[in-house]
VOPAGU-2260 file (C-alpha; in pm, 1 decimal, decimal comma):
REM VOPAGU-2260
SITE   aa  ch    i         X         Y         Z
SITE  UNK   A    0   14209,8   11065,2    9276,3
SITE  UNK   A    1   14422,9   11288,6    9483,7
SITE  UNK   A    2   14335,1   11696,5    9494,0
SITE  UNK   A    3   14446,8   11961,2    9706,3
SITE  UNK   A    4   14180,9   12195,0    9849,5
SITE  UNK   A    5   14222,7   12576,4    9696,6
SITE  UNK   A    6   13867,5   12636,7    9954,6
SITE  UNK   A    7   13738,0   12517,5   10282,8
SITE  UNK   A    8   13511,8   12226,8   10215,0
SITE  UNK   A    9   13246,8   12045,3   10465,0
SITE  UNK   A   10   13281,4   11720,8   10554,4
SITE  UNK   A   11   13627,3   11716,3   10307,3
SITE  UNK   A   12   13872,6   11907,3   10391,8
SITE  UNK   A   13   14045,7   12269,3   10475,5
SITE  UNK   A   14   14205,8   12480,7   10200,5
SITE  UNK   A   15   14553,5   12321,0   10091,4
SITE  UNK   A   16   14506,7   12038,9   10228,7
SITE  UNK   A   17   14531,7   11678,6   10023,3
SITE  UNK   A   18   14256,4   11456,7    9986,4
SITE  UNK   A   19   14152,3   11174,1    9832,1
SITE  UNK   A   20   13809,0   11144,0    9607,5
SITE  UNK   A   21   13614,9   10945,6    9404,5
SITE  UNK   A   22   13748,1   11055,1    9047,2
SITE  UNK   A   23   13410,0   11139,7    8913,0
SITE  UNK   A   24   13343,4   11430,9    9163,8
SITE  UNK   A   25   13695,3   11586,8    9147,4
SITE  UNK   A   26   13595,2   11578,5    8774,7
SITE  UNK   A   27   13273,2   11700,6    8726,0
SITE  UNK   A   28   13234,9   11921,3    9059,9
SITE  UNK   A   29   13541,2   12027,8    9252,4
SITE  UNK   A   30   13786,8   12099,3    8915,6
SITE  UNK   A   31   13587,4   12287,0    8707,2
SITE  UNK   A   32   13452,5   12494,5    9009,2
SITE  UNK   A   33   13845,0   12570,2    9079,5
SITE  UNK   A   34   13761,0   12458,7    9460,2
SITE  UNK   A   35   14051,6   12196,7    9389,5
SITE  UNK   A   36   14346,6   12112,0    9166,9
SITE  UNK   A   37   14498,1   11777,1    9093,9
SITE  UNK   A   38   14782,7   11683,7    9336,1
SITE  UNK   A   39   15088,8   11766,4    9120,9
SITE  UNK   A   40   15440,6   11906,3    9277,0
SITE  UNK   A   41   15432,3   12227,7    9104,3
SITE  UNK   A   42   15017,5   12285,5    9205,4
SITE  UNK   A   43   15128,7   12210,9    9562,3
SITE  UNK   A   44   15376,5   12484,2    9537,5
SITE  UNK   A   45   15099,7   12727,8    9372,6
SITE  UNK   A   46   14848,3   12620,6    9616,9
SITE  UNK   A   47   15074,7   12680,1    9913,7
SITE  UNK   A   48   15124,2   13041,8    9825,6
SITE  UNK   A   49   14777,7   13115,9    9784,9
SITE  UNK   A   50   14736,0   12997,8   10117,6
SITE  UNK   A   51   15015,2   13209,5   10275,0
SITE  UNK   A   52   14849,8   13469,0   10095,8
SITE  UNK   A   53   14523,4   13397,8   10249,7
SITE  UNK   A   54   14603,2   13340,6   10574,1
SITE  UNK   A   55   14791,3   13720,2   10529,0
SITE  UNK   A   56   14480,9   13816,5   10407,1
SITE  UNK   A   57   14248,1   13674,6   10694,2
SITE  UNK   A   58   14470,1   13815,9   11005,0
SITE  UNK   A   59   14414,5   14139,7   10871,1
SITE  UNK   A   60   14061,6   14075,4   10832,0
SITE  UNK   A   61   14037,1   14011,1   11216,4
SITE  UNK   A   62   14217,9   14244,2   11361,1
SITE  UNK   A   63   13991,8   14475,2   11168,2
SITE  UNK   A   64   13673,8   14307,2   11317,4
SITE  UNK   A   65   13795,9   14331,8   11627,7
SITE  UNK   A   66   13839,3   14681,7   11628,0
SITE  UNK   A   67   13511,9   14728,0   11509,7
SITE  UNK   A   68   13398,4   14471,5   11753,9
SITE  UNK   A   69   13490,9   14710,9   12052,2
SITE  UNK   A   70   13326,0   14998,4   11887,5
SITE  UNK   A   71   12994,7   14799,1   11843,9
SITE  UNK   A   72   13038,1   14600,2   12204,8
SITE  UNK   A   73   13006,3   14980,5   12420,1
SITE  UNK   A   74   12742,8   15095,0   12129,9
SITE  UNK   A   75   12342,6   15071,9   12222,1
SITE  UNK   A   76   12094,0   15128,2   11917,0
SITE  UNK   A   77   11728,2   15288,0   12028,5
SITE  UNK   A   78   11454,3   15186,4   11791,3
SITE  UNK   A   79   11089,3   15302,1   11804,3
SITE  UNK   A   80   10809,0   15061,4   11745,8
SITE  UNK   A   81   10439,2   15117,3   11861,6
SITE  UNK   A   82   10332,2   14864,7   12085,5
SITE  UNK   A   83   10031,1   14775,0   12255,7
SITE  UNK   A   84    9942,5   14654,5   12609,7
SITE  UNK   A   85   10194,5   14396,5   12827,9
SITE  UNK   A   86   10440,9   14582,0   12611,0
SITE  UNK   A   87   10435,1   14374,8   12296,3
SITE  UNK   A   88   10500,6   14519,4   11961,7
SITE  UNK   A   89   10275,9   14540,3   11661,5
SITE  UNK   A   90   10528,5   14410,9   11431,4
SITE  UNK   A   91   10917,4   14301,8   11559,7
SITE  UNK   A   92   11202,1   14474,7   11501,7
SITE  UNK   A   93   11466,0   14213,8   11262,0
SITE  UNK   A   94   11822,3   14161,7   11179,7
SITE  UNK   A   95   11746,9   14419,3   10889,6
SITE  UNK   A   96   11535,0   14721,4   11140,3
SITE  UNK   A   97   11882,0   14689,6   11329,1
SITE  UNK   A   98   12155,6   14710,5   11036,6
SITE  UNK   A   99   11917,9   15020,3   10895,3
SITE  UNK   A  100   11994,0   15159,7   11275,6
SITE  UNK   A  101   12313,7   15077,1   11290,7
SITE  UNK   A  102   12421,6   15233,5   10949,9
SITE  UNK   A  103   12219,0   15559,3   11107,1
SITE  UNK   A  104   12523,5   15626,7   11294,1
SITE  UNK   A  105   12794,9   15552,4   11050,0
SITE  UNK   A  106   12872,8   15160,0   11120,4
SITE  UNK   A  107   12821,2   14937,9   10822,0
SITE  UNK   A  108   12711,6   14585,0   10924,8
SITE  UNK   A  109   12550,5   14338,9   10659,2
SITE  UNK   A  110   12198,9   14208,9   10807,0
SITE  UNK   A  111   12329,9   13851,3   10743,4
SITE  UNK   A  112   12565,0   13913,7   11031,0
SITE  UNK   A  113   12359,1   13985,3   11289,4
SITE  UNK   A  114   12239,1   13668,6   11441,7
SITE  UNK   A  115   11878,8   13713,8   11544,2
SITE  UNK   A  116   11709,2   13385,2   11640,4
SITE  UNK   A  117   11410,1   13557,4   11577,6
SITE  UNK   A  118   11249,4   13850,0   11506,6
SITE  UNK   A  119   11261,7   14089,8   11855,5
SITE  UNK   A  120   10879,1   14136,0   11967,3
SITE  UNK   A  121   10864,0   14286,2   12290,6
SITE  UNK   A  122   11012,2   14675,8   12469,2
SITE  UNK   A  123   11333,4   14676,5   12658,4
SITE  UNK   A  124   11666,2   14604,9   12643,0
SITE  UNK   A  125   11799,6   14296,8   12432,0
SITE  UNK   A  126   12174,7   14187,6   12392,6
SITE  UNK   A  127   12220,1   14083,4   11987,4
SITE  UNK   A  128   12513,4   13926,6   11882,0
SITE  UNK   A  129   12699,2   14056,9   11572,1
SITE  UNK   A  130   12938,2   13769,7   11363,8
SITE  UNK   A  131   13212,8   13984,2   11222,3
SITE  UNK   A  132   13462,4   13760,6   11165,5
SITE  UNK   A  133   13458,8   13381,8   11157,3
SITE  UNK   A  134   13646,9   13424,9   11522,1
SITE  UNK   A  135   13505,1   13771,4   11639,5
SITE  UNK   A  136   13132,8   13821,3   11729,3
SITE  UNK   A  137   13041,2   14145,2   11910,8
SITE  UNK   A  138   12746,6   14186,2   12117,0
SITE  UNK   A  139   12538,9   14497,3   12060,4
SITE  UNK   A  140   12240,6   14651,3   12255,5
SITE  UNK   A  141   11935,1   14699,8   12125,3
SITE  UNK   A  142   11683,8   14930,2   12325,8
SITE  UNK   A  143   11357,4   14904,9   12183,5
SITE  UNK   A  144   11128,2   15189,4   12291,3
SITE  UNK   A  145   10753,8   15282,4   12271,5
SITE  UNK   A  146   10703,6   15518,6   11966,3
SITE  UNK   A  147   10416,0   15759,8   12085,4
């Protein structure tokens, strides 16, 4: 069965594009989910507007991540942890410690887009990159000091 793509798929396909699958899961998965429509001329038509419309959408999503991206890239966040000898923490400062920080001085970042490997467990200086955008990640600095 042929579908076009109203959503970026993995492993299928990107948005508006045609692609041939098994009958059963265009069916029972990607139609009723509206992440595809059958290949007609007049969906084609619909489908290509949405995408104009997206892509619209999108570049003005980036340009706006990028200027926050250069806000965030010169900003450095202090947080205070106690921490014992060798300078390890009790505790670690996460993803969330440093959106809570960050929203301290007016810059709203979700936690989910901060990409911490794991949690930061030791004093100093520590470069953490931000995901703003699908194409835009920003690199912030985290200074984590001794709380006394």
């Amino acid at each position: 069965m042929e579908i076009i793509l109203r959503e970026d798929i993995d492993k299928l396909g990107a948005r508006g594009q045609v692609v041939k699958v098994a009958s059963g899961y265009a069916r029972n998965f990607l139609l009723p989910r509206r992440l595809a429509v059958t290949a007609t001329d007049s969906n084609r038509k619909i489908v290509e507007q949405e995408r104009q419309a997206h892509l619209r959408k999108d570049a003005k999503l980036q340009s706006e991540a990028q200027d926050l991206g250069k806000l965030l890239s010169a900003l450095t966040v202090t947080i205070l942890r106690k921490a014992g000898e060798n300078d390890q923490l009790f505790g670690s400062v996460t993803a969330n410690d440093i959106a809570d920080a960050l929203s301290a001085q007016n810059y709203t970042v979700d936690r989910r887009k901060i990409q911490l490997d794991e949690p930061i467990r030791s004093l100093g200086e520590h470069k953490v990159p931000v995901r703003l955008h699908k194409d835009v990640v920003a690199e912030i600095t985290v200074n984590v000091s001794r709380q006394e």
